[in-house]
C-alpha positions as CSV (number, residue, x, y, z in Angstrom):
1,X,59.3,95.9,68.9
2,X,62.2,94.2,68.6
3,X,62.0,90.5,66.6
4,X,65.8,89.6,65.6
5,X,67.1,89.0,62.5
6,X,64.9,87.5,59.7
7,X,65.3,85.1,57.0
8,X,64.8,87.3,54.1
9,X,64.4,84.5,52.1
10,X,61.0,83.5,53.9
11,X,58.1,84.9,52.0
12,X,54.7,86.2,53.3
13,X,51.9,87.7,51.9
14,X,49.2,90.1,53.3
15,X,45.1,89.8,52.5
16,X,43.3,92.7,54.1
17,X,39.1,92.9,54.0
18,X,37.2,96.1,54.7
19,X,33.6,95.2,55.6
20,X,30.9,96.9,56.7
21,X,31.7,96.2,60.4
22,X,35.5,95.8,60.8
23,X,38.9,95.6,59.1
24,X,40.7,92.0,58.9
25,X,44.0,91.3,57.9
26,X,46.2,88.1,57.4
27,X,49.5,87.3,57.0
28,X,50.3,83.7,55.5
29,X,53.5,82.0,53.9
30,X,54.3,80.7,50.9
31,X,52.3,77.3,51.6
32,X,49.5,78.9,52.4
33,X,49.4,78.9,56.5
34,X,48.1,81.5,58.2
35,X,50.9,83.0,60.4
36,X,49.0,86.1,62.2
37,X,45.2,87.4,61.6
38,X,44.0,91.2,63.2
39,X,40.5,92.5,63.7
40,X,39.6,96.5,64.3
41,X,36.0,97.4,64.6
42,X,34.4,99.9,62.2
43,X,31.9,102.1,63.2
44,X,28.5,101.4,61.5
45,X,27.2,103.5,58.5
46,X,24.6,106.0,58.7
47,X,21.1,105.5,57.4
48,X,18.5,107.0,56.6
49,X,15.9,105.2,55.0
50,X,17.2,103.4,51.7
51,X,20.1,106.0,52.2
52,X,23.5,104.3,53.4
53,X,26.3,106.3,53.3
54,X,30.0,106.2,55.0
55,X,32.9,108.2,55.5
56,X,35.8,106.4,53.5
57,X,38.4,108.5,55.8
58,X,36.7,105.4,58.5
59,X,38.2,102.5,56.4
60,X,41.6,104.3,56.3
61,X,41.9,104.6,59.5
62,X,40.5,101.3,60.7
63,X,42.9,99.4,58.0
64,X,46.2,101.9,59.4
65,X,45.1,100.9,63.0
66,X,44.7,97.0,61.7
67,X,48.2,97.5,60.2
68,X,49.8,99.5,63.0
69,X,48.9,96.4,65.4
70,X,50.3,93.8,62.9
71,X,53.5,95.4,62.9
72,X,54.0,94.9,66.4
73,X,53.2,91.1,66.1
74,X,54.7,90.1,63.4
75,X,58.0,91.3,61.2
76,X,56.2,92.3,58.1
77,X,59.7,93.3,56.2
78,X,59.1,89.7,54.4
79,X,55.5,90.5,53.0
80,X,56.1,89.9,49.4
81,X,52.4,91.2,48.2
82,X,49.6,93.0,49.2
83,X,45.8,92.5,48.3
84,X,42.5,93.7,49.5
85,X,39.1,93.0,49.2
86,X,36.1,95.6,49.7
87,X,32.3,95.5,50.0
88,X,31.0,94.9,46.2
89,X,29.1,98.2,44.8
90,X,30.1,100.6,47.5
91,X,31.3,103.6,45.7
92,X,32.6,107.3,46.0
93,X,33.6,109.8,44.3
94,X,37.0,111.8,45.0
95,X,39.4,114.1,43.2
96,X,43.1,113.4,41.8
97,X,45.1,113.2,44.9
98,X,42.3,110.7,45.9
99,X,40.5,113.1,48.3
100,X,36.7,111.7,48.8
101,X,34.7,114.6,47.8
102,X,31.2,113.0,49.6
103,X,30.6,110.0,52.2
104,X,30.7,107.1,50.0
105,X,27.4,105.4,49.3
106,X,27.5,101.8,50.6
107,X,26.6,98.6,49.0
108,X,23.3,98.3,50.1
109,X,22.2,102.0,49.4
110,X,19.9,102.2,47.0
111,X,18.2,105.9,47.0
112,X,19.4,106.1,42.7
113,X,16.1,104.5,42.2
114,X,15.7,107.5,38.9
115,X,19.3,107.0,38.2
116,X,18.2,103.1,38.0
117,X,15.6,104.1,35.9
118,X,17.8,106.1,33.3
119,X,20.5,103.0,33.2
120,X,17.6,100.4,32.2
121,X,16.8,102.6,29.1
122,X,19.9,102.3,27.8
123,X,21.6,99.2,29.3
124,X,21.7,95.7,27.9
125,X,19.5,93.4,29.8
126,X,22.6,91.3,30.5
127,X,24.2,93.8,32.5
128,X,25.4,93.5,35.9
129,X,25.0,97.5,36.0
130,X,20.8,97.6,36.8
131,X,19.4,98.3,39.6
132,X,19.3,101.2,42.5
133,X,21.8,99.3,44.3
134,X,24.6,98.9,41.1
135,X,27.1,101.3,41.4
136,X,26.3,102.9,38.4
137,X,23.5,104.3,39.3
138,X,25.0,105.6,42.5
139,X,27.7,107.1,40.2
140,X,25.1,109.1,38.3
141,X,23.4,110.0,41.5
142,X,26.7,111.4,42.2
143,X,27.6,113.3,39.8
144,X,24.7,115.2,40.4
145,X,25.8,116.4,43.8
146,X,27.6,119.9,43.8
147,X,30.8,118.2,45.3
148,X,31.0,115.7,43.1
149,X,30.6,117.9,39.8
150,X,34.0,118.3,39.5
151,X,35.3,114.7,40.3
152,X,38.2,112.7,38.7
153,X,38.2,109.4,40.0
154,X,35.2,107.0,40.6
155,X,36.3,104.4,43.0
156,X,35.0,101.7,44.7
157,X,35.9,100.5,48.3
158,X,38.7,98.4,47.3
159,X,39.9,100.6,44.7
160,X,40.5,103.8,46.8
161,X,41.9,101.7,49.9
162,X,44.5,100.5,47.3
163,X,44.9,103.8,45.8
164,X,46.0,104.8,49.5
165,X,48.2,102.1,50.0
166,X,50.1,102.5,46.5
167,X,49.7,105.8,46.1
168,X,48.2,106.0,42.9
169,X,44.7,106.2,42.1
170,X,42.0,105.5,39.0
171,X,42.8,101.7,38.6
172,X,40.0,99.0,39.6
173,X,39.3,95.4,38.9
174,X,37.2,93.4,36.8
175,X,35.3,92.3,39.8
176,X,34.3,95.7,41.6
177,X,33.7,97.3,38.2
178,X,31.3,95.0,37.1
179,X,28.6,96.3,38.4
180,X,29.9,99.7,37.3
181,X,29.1,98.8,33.7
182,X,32.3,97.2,33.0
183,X,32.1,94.6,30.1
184,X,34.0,91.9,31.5
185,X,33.5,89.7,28.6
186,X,35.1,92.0,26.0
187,X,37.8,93.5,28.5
188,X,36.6,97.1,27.8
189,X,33.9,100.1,28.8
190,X,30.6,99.4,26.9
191,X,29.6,102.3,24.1
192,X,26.4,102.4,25.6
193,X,27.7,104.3,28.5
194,X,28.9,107.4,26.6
195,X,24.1,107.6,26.4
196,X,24.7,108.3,29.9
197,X,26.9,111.1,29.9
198,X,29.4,109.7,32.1
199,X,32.8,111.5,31.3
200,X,35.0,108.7,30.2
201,X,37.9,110.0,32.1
202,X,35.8,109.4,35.8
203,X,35.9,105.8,34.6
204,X,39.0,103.9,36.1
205,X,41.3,101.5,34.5
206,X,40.5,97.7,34.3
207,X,42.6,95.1,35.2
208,X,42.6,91.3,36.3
209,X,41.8,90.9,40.2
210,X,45.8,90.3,41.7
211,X,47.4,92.9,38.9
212,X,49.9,94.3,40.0
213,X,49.7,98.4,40.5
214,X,53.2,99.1,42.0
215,X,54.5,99.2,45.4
216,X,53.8,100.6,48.7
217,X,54.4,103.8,49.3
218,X,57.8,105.1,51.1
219,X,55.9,106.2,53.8
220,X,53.8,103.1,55.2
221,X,56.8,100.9,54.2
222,X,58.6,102.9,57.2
223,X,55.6,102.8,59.6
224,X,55.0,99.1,59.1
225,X,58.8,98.1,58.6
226,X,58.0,96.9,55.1
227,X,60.3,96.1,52.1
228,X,60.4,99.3,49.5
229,X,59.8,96.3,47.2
230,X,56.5,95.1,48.7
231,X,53.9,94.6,45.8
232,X,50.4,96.3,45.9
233,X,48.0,94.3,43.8
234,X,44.5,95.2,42.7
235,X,41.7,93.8,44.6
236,X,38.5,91.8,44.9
237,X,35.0,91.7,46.1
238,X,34.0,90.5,49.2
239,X,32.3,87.3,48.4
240,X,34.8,86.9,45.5
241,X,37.8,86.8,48.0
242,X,35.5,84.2,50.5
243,X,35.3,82.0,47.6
244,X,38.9,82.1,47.1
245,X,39.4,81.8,50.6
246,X,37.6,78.2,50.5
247,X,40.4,76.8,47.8
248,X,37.7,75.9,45.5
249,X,39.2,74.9,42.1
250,X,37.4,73.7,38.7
251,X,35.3,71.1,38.7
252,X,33.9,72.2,42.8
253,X,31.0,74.4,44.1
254,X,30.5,76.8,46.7
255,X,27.0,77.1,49.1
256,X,27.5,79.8,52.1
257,X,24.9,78.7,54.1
258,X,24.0,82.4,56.0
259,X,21.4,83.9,56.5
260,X,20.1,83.5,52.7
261,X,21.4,80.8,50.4
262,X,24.8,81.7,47.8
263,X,25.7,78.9,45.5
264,X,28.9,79.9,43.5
265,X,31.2,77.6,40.8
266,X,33.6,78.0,38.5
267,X,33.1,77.4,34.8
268,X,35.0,77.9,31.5
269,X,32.6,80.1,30.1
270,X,30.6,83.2,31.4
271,X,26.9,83.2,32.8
272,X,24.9,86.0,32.8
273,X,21.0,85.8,33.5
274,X,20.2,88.7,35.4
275,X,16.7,87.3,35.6
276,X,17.5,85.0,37.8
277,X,20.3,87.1,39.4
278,X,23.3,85.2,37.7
279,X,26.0,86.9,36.9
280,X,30.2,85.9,36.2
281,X,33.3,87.4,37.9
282,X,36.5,86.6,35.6
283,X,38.8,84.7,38.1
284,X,42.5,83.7,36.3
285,X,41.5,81.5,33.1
286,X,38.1,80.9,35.0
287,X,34.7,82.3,35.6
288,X,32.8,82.6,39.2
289,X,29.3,81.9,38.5
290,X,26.9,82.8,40.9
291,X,23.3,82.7,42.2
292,X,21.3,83.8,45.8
293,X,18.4,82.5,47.2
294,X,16.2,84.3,49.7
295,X,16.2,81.3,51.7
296,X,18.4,80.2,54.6
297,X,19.5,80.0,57.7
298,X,17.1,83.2,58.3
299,X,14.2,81.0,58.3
300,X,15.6,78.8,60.8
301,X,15.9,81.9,63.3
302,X,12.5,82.8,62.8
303,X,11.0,79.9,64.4
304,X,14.1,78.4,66.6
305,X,16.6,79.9,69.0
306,X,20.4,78.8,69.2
307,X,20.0,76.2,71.8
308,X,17.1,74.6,69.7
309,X,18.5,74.7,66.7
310,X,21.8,72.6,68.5
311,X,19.4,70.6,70.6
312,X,16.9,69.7,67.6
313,X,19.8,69.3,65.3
314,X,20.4,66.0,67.3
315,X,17.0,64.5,66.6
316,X,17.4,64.5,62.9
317,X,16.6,61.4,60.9
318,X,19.1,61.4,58.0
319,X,17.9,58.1,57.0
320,X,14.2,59.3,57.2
321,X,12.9,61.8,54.8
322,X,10.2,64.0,56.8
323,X,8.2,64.3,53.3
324,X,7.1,67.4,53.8
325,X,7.3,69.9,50.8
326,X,8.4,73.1,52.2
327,X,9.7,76.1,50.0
328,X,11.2,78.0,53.0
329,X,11.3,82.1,52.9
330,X,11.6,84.6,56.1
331,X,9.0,87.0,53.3
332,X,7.4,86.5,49.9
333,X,9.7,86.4,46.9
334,X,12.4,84.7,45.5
335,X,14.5,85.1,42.4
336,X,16.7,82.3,42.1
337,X,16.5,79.6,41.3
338,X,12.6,80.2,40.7
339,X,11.8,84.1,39.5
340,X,8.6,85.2,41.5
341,X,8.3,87.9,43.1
342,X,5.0,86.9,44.4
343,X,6.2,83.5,46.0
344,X,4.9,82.8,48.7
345,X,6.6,80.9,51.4
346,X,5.2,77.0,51.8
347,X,5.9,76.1,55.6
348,X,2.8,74.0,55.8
349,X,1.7,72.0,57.2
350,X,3.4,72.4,60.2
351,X,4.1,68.9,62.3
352,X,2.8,69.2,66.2
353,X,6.6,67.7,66.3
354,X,9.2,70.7,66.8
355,X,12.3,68.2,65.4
356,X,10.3,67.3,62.3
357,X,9.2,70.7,61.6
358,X,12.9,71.4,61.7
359,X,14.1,68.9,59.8
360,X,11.3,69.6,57.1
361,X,12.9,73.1,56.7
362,X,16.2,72.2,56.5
363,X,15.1,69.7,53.8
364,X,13.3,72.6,51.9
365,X,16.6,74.4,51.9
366,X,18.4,71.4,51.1
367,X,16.1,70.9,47.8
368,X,16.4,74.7,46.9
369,X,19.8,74.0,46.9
370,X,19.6,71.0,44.6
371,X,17.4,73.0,42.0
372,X,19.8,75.7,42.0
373,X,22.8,73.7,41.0
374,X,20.3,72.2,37.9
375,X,19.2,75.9,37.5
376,X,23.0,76.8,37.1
377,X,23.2,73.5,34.7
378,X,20.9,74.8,32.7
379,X,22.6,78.3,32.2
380,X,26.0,76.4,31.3
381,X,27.2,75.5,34.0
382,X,28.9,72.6,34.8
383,X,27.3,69.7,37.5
384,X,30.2,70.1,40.4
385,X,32.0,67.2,41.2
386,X,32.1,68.7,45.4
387,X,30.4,71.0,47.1
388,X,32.5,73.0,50.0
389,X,30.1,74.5,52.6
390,X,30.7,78.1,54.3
391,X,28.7,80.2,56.8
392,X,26.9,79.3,60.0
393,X,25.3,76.3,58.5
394,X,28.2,74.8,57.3
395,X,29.1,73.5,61.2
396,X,25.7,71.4,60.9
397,X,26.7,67.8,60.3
398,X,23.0,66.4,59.6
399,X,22.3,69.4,57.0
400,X,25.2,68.7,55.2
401,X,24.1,64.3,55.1
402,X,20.8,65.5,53.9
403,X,22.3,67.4,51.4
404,X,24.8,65.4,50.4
405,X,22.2,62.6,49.9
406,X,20.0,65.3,47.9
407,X,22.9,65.9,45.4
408,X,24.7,62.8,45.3
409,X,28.1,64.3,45.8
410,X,30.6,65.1,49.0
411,X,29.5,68.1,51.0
412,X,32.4,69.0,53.0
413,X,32.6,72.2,55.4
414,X,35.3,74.4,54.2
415,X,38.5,74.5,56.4
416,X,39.2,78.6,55.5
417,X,36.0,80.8,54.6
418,X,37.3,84.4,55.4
419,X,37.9,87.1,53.0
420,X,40.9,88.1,54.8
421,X,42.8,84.8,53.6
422,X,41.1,84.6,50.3
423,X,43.0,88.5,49.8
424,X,46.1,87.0,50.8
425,X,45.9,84.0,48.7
426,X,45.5,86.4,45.8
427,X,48.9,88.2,46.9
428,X,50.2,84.7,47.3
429,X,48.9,83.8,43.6
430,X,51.1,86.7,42.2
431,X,54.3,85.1,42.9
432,X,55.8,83.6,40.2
433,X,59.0,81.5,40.9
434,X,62.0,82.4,38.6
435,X,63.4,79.5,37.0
């Protein structure tokens, strides 16, 4: 396609988000507006039980289709920088022309329940590293896998996709490898690793999130009609780059309001209380703090439809607490900001009235909220001066009053909330005017 000539001195930058269901991209210019977004489906993983598990040659060819598409919409010779975000913890192993030597285990798969069980022996309890789910144990899971014996790289999502688009491989960030064992704190690989006979050599280079790693290959730069000189930068986590997305800066907080309950800020010092699920991502001179409850908007479904929820969400009484004390959860358990497994949810008692029973749940969340933020506190954190709302509940202009009266600060609904743009906003960070 044919656009005319271009202004080379007009800058753009590309954000690109591999999920578990699709591919996004998005083009924006150097203030920030979005100029062109894409969508391609992905087909679903398999699974098998606590077994998830996708072929990475699916990502490649959903993001080239994404790209292929772009290129006919917009001239992408003035994309300046590239980033990309990927699923946190999804992992693979491949060999040093970046060939995946087994499906890539996703980042809910958590069959490395033994592996688990080898990295708490050895692991500091302040590690974002534990657990089935943690990449590292689905690194040691495998490396016990005949294909895998003989591996060179070990790669997350983000990582490989980049290693595609640059053409150079065994470079991650500090927020994928976290949960790889990374000490983010101290900039290096932990000693304690080496107890896990992990070849130090598998183990990819570190660098900041929006490094970066050279330029795009000569290849894609003639598919897509891209500049020889376009910048590929290392990536992000999903959430990570959804934060971004928001424009959050010091001093402001972060609920998604999904299915379950994220609260995320940014401090000047590190958090890490993995009993509570707490852990920090290194972004710029800052650090992402954050915590997940297993309450939400999940509970909300369980009892009320769409339609009700819109249709009850009109008989609220911001100005008239319900008083009920409900502790909402879809099962028993909840880790943050209390630490019980055995909690059971507290929806009683129920109200013969459907719209107070509603509003009684939405103030339970609203209250979980509120102790998370003094749970945070408590940890180090600072008490945010704003909170920016994302997700599904962020639309829902009586949640956010009753919240906003809970924590005596603005709740505002975020104006950008998808990882796509958060990606392209770290491309847009990397640019660095001369003068």
């Amino acid at each position: 396609m044919q656009f005319g000539i271009t202004d080379t001195t007009v800058k753009h930058y590309l954000g690109i988000d591999t999920g578990t269901s699709g591919c996004r991209s998005c083009v924006i210019d150097a203030n920030a507006a979005i100029k062109v977004e894409i969508r391609t489906t992905l087909p679903a993983p398999s699974r098998s039980g606590n077994e998830v598990e996708q072929d990475p040659e699916c990502w490649w060819s959903a993001l080239t289709a994404n790209l292929d598409q772009l290129a006919t919409e917009f001239p992408l010779e003035s994309v300046e920088a590239i980033a990309l975000d990927g699923t946190s913890a999804t992992l693979l192993c491949c060999d040093a022309s970046g060939t995946p030597l087994s499906p890539a285990l996703m980042y809910n798969d958590a069959r490395a329940v033994e592996q688990a069980t080898r990295v708490d022996r050895v692991a500091p309890a302040d590690t974002a590293a534990r657990g089935a789910s943690a990449s590292l144990a689905k690194l040691l899971w495998l490396l016990q896998q005949p294909d895998c014996k003989a591996a060179h790289h070990a790669l997350h999502q983000a990582d490989w996709l980049l290693g595609r688009l640059a053409g150079r491989f065994g470079i991650s960030d500090e927020n994928n490898a976290l949960k790889l064992g990374y000490d983010v704190v101290n900039s290096c690989w932990p000693a304690w690793l080496a107890e896990l006979d992990i070849r130090p050599s598998l183990l990819p280079d570190v660098v900041p999130a929006g490094y970066p790693l050279g330029t795009l290959t000569q290849d894609l730069c003639e598919r897509w009609g891209m500049s020889p000189h376009t910048r590929i930068l290392s990536g992000t986590t999903d959430s990570t780059a959804s934060f971004i997305a928001t424009g959050a800066g010091p001093g402001e907080a972060v609920t998604s309001l999904g299915s379950t309950l994220v609260l995320k800020i940014l401090s000047d010092t590190p958090i890490f209380a993995p009993e509570y699920g707490v852990y920090s991502h290194r972004l710029d001179n800052n650090w992402l703090i954050g915590g997940a409850s297993n309450s939400g908007g999940a509970v909300l479904q369980q009892y009320f439809n769409h339609d009700e929820i819109i249709r009850l969400t009109d008989m609220v009484s911001t100005d008239q607490p319900t008083g009920l004390d409900y502790y909402p959860l879809v099962g028993k358990g909840e880790r943050f900001p209390v630490n019980d497994p055995g909690l059971e949810p507290r929806l009683q008692p129920r109200p013969a009235d459907d719209a107070v029973f509603f509003q009684g749940i939405l103030e339970g969340i609203a209250n979980i909220e509120l102790q998370g933020y003094r749970k945070l506190i408590e940890l180090g954190a600072p008490w945010p001066d704003k909170v920016i709302t994302t997700g599904g509940g962020a639309v829902n202009n009586a949640w956010s009053t009753i919240r906003a009266q809970l924590l005596d600060i603005p709740v505002v609904a975020a104006e950008h909330q998808e990882a796509a743009y958060g990606a392209a906003l770290l491309a847009r960070r990397s640019h660095r005017p001369s003068g």
